[in-house]
MOPAC internal coordinates of N, CA, C and O (Angstrom, degrees):
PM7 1SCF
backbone

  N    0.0000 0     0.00 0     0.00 0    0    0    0
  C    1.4499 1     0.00 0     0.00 0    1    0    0
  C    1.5231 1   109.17 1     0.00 0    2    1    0
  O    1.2310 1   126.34 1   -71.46 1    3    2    1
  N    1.1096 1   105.41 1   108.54 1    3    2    1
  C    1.6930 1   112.96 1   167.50 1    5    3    2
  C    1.3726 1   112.52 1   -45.09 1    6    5    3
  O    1.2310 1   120.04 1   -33.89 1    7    6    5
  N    1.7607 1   117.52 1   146.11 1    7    6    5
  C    1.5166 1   124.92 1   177.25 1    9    7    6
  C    1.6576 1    90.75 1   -73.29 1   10    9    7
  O    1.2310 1   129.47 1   -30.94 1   11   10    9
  N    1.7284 1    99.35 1   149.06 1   11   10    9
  C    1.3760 1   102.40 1   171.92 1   13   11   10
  C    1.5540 1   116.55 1  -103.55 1   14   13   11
  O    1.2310 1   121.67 1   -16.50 1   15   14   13
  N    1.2441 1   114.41 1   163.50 1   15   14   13
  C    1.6818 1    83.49 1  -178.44 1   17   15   14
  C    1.5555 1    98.99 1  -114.15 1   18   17   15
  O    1.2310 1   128.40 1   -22.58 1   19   18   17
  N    1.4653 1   101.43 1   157.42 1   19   18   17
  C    1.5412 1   131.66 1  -159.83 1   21   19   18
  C    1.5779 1    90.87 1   -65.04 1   22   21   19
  O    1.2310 1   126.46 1   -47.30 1   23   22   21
  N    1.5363 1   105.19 1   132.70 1   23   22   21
  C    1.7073 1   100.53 1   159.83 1   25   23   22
  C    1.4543 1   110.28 1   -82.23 1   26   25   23
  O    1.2310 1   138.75 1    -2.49 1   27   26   25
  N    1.4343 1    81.26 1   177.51 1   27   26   25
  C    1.5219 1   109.20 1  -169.78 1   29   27   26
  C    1.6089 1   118.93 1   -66.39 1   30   29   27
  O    1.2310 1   116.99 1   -65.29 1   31   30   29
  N    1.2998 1   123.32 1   114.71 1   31   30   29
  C    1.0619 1   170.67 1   -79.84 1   33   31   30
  C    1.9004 1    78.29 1  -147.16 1   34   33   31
  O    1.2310 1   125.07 1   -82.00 1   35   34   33
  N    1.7889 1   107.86 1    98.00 1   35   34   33
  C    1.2666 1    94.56 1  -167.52 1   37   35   34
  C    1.8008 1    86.16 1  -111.40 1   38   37   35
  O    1.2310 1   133.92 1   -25.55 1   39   38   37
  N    1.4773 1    90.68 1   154.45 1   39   38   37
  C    2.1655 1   111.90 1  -173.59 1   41   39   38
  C    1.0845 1   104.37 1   -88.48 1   42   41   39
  O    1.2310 1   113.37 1   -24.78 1   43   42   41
  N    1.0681 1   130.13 1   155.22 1   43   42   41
  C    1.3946 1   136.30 1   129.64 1   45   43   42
  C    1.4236 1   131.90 1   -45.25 1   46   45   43
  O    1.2310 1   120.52 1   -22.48 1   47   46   45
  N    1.0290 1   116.61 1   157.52 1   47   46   45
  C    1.7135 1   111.63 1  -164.53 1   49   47   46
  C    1.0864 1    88.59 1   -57.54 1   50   49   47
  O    1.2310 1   113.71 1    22.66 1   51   50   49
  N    1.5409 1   129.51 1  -157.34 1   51   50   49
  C    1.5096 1   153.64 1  -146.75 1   53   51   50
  C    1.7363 1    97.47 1   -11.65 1   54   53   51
  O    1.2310 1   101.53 1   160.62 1   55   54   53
  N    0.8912 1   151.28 1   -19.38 1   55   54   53
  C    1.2749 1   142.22 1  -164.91 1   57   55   54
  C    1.1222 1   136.54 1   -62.25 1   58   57   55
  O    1.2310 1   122.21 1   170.79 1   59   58   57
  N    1.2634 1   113.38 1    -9.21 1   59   58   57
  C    1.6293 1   123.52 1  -173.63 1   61   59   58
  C    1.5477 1    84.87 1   -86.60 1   62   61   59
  O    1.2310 1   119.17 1   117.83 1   63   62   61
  N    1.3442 1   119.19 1   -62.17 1   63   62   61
  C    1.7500 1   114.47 1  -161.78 1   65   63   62
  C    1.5261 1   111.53 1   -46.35 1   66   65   63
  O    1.2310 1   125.86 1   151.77 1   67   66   65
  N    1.9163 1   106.35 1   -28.23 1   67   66   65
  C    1.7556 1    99.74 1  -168.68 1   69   67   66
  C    1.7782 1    99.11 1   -79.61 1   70   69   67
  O    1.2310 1   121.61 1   153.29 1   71   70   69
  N    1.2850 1   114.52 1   -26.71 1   71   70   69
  C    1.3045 1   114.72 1  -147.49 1   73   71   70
  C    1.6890 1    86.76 1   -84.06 1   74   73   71
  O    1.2310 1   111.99 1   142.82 1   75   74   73
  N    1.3598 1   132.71 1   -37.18 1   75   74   73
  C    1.2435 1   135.98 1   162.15 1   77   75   74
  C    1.8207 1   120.02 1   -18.47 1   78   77   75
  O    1.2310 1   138.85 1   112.50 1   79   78   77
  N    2.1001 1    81.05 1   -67.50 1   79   78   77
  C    1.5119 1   100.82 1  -179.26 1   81   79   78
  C    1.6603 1   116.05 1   -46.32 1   82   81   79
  O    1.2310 1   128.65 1   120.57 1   83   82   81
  N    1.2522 1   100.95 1   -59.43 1   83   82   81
  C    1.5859 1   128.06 1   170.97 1   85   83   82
  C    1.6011 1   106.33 1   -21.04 1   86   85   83
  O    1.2310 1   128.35 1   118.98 1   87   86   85
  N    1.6337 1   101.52 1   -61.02 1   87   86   85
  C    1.3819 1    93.79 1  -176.17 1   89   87   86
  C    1.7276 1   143.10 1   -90.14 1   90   89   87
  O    1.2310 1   145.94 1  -168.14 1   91   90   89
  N    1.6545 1    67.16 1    11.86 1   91   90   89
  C    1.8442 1    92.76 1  -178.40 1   93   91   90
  C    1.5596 1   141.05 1   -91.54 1   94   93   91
  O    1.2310 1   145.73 1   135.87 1   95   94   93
  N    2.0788 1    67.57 1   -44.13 1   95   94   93
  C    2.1074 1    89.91 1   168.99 1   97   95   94
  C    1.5265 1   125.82 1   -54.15 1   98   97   95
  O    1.2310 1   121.68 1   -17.08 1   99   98   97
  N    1.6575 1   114.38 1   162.92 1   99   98   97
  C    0.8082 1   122.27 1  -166.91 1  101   99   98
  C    1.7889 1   119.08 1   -95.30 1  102  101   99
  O    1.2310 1   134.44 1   166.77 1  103  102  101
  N    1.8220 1    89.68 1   -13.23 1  103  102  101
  C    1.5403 1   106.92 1  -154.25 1  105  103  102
  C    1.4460 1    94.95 1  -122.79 1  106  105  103
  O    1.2310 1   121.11 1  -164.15 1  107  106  105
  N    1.6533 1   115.49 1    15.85 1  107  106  105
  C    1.6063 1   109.38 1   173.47 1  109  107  106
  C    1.5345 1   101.17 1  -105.61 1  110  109  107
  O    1.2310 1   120.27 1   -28.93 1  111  110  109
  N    1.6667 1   117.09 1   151.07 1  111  110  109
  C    1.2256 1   128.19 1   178.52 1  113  111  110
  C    1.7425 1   115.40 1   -51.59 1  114  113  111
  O    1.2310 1   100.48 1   -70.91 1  115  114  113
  N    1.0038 1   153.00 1   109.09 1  115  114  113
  C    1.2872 1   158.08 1   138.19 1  117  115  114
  C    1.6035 1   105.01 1    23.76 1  118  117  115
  O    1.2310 1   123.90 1   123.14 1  119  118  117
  N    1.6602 1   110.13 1   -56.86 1  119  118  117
  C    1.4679 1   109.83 1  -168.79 1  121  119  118
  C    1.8339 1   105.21 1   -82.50 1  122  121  119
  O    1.2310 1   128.76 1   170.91 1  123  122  121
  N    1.3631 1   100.74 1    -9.09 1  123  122  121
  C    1.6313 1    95.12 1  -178.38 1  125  123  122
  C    1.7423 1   102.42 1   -97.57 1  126  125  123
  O    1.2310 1   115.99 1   154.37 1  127  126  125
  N    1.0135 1   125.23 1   -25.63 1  127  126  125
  C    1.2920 1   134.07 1   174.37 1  129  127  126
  C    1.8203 1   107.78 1   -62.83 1  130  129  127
  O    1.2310 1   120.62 1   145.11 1  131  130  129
  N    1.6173 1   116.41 1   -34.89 1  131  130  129
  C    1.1904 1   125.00 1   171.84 1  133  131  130
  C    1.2666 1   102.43 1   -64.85 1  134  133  131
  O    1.2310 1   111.39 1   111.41 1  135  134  133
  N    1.4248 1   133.82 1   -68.59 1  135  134  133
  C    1.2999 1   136.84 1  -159.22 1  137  135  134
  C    1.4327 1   108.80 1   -68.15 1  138  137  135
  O    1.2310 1   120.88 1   156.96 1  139  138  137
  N    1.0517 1   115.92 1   -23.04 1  139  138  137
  C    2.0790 1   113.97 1   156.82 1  141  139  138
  C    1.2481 1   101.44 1   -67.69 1  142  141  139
  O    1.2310 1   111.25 1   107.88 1  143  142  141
  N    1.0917 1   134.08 1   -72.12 1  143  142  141
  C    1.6044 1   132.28 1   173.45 1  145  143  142
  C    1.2513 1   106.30 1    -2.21 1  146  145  143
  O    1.2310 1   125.41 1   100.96 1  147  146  145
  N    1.6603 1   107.21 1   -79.04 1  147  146  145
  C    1.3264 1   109.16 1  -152.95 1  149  147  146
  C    1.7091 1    99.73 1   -88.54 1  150  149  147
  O    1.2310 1   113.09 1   150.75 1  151  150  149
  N    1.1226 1   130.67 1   -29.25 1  151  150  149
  C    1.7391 1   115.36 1   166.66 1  153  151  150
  C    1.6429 1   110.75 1   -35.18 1  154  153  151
  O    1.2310 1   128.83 1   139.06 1  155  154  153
  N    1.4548 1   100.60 1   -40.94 1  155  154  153
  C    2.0476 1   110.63 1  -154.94 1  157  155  154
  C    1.4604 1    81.92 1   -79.14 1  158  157  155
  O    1.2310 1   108.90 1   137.66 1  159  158  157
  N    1.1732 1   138.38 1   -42.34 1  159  158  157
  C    1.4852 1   127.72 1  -161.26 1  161  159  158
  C    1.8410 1   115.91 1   -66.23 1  162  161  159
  O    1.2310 1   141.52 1   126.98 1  163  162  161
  N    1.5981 1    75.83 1   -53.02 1  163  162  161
  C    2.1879 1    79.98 1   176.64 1  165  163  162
  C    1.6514 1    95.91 1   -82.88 1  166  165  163
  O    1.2310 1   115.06 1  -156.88 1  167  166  165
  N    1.3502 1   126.97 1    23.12 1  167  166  165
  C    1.3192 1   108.23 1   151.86 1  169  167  166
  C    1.4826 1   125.18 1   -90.64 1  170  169  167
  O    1.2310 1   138.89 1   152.21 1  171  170  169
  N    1.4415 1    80.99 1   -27.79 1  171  170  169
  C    1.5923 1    93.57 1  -177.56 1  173  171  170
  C    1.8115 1   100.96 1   -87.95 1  174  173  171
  O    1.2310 1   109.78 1   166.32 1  175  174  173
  N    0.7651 1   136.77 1   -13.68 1  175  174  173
  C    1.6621 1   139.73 1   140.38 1  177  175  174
  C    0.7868 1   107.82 1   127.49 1  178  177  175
  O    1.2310 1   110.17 1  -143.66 1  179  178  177
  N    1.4868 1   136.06 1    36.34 1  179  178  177
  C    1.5579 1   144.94 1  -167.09 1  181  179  178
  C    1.0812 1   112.47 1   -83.82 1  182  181  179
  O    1.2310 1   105.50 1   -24.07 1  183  182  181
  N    1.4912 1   144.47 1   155.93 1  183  182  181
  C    1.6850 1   117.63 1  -167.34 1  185  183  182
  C    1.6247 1   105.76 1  -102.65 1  186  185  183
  O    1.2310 1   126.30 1     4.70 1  187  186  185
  N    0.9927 1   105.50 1  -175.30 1  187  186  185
  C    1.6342 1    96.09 1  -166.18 1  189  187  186
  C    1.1106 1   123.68 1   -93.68 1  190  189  187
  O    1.2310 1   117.23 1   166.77 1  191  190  189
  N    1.5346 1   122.88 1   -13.23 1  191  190  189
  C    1.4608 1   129.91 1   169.47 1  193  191  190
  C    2.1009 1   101.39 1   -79.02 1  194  193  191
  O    1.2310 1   117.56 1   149.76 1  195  194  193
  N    1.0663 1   122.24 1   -30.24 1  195  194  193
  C    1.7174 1   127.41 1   155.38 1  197  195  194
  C    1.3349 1   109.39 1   -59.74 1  198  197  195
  O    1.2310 1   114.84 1   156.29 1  199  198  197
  N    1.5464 1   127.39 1   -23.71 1  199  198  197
  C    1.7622 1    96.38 1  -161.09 1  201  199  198
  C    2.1244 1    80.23 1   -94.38 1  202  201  199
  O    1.2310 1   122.06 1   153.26 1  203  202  201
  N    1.8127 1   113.66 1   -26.74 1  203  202  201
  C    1.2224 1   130.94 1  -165.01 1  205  203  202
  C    1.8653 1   106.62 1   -35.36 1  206  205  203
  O    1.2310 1   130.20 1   129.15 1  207  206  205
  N    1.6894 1    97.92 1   -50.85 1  207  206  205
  C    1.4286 1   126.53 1  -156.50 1  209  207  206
  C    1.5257 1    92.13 1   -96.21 1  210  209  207
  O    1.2310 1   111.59 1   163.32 1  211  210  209
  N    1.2799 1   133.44 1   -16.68 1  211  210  209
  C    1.4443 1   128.73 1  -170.45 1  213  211  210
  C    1.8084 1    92.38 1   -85.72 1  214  213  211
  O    1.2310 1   121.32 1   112.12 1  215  214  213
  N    1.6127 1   115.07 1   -67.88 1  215  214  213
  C    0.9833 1   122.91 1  -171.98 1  217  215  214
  C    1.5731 1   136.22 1   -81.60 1  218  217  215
  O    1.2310 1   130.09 1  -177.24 1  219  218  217
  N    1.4484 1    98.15 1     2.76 1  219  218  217
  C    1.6332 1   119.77 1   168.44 1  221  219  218
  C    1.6179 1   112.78 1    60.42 1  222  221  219
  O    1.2310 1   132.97 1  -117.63 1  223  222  221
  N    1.7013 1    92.55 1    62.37 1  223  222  221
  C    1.7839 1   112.60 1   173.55 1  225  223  222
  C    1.2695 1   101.30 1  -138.13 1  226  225  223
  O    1.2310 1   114.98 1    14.19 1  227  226  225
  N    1.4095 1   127.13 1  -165.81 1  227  226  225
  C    1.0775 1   151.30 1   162.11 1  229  227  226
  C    1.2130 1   113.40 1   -90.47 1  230  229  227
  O    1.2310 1   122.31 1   -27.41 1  231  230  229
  N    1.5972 1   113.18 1   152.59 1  231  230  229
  C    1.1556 1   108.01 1  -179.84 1  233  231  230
  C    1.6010 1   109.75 1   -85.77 1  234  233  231
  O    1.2310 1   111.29 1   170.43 1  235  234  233
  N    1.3289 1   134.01 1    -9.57 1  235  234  233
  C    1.5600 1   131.50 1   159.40 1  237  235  234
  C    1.8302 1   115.34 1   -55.90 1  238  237  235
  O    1.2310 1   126.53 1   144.93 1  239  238  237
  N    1.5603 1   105.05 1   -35.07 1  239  238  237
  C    1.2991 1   110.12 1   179.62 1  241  239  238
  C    1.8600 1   110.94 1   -76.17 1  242  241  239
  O    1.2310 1   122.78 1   140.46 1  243  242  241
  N    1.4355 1   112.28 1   -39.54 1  243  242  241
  C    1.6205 1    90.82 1   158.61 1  245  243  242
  C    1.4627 1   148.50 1   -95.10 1  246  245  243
  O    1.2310 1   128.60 1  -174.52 1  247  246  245
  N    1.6138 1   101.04 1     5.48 1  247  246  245
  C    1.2623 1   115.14 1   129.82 1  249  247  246
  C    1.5737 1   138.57 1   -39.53 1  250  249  247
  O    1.2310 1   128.13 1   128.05 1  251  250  249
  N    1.7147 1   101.95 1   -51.95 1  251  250  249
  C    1.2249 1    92.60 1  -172.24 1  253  251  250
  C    2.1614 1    99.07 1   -80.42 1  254  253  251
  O    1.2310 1   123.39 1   155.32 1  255  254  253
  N    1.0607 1   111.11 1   -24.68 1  255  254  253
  C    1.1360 1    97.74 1  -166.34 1  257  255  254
  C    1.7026 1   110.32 1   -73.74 1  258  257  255
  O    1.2310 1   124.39 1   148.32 1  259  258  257
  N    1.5315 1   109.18 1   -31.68 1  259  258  257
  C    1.8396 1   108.73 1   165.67 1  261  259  258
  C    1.0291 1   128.43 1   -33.82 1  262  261  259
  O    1.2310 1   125.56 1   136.74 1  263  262  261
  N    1.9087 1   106.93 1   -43.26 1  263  262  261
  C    1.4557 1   112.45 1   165.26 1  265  263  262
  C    1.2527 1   152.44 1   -83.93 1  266  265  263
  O    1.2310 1   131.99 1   160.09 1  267  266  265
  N    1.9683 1    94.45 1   -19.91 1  267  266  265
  C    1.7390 1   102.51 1   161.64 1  269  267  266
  C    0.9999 1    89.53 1   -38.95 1  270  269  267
  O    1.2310 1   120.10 1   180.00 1  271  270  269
  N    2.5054 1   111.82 1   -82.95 1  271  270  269
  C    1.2652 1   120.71 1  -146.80 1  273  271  270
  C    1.8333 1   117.03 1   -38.50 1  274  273  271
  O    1.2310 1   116.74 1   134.35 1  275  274  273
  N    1.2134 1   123.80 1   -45.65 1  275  274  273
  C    1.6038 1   138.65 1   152.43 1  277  275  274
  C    1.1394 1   110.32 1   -14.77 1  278  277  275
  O    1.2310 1   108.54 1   113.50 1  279  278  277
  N    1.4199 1   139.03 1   -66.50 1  279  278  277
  C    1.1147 1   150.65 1  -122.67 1  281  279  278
  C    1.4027 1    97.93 1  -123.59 1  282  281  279
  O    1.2310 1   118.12 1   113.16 1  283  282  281
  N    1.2532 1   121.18 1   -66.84 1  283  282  281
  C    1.8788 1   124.72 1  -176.59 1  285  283  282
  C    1.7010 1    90.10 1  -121.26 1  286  285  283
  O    1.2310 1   102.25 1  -105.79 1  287  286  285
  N    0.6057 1   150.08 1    74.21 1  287  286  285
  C    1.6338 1   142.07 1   131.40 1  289  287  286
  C    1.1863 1   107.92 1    36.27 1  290  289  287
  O    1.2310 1   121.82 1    20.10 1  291  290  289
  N    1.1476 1   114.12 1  -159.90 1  291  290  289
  C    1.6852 1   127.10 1  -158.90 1  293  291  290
  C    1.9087 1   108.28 1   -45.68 1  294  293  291
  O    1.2310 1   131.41 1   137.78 1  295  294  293
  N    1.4340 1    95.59 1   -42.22 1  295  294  293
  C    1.5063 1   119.53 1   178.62 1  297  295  294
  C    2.2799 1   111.71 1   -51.43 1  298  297  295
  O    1.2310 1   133.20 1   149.51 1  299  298  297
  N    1.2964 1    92.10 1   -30.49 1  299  298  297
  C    1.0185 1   122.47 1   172.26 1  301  299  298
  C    1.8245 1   120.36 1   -53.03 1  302  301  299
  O    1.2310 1   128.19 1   149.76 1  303  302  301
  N    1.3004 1   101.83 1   -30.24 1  303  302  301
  C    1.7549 1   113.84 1  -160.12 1  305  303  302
  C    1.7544 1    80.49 1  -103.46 1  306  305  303
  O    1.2310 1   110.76 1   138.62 1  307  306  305
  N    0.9931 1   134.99 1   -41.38 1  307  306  305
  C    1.5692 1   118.54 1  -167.39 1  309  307  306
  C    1.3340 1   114.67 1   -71.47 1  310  309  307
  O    1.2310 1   120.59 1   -24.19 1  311  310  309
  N    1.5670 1   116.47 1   155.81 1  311  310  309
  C    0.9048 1   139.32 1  -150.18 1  313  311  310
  C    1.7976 1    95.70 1   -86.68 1  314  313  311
  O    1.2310 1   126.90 1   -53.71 1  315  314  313
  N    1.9249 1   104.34 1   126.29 1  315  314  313
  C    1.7112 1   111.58 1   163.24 1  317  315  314
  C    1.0683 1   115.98 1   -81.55 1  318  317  315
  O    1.2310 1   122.80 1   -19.58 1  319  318  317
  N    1.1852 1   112.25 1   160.42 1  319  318  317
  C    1.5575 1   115.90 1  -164.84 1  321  319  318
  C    1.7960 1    88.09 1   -82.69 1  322  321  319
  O    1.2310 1   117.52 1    -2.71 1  323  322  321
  N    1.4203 1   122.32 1   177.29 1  323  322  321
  C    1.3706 1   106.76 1  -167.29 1  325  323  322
  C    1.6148 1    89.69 1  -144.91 1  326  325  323
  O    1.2310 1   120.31 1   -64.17 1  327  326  325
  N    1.3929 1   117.01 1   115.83 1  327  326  325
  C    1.3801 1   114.69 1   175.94 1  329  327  326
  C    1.4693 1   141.94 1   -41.38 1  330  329  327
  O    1.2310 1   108.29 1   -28.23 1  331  330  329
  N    1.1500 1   139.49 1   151.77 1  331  330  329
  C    1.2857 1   131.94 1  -135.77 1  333  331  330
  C    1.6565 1   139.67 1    89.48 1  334  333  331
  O    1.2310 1   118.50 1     8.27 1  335  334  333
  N    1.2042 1   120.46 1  -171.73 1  335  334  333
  C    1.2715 1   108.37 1  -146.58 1  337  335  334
  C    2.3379 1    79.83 1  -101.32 1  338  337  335
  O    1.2310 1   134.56 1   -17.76 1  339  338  337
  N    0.9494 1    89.44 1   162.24 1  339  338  337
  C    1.6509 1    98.92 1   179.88 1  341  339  338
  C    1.1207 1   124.24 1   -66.29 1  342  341  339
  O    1.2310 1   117.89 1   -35.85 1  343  342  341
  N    1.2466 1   121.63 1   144.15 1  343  342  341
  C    1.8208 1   108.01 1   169.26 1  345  343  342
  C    1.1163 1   127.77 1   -73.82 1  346  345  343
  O    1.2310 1   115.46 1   -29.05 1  347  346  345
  N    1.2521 1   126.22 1   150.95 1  347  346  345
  C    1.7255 1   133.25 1  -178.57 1  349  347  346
  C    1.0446 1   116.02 1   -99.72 1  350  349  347
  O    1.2310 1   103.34 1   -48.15 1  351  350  349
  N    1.1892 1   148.22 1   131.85 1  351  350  349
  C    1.3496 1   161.32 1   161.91 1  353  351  350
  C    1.4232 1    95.57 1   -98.96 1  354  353  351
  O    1.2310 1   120.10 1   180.00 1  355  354  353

């Protein structure tokens, strides 16, 4: 059985324009600028092993991010705090 590819990856209203911004600014983190990337890509219906090789992840990693964005929206792409003790610089 052939992989099928994932449809298109539908936004929430206003969201395409922020997720745009996201990937444009100068003063957004690198990894949040990625995760607009790849939301805007499977919006535009690209399959996910294409947006994988476009945007230099795995295809498990834009999986998981289809479904934050899916699940909580824009709120979805930011970073959880991750249990344990903090990092040191």
């Amino acid at each position: 059985m052939a992989n099928r590819t994932a449809p298109a990856l539908e936004l929430r209203d206003g969201d395409r324009s922020e997720l745009e911004r996201l990937t444009r600014a100068a003063t957004v983190m690198a990894s949040t600028a990625q995760r607009a990337r790849i939301v805007l890509l499977a919006a535009d219906g690209v399959g996910n092993q294409v947006i994988a090789d476009t945007v230099g992840v795995s295809r498990p990693t834009v999986n998981l991010w289809r479904d934050r964005y899916a699940e909580r929206g824009l709120q979805g792409l930011a970073d959880e705090p991750r249990p344990g003790r903090p990092r040191r610089v």
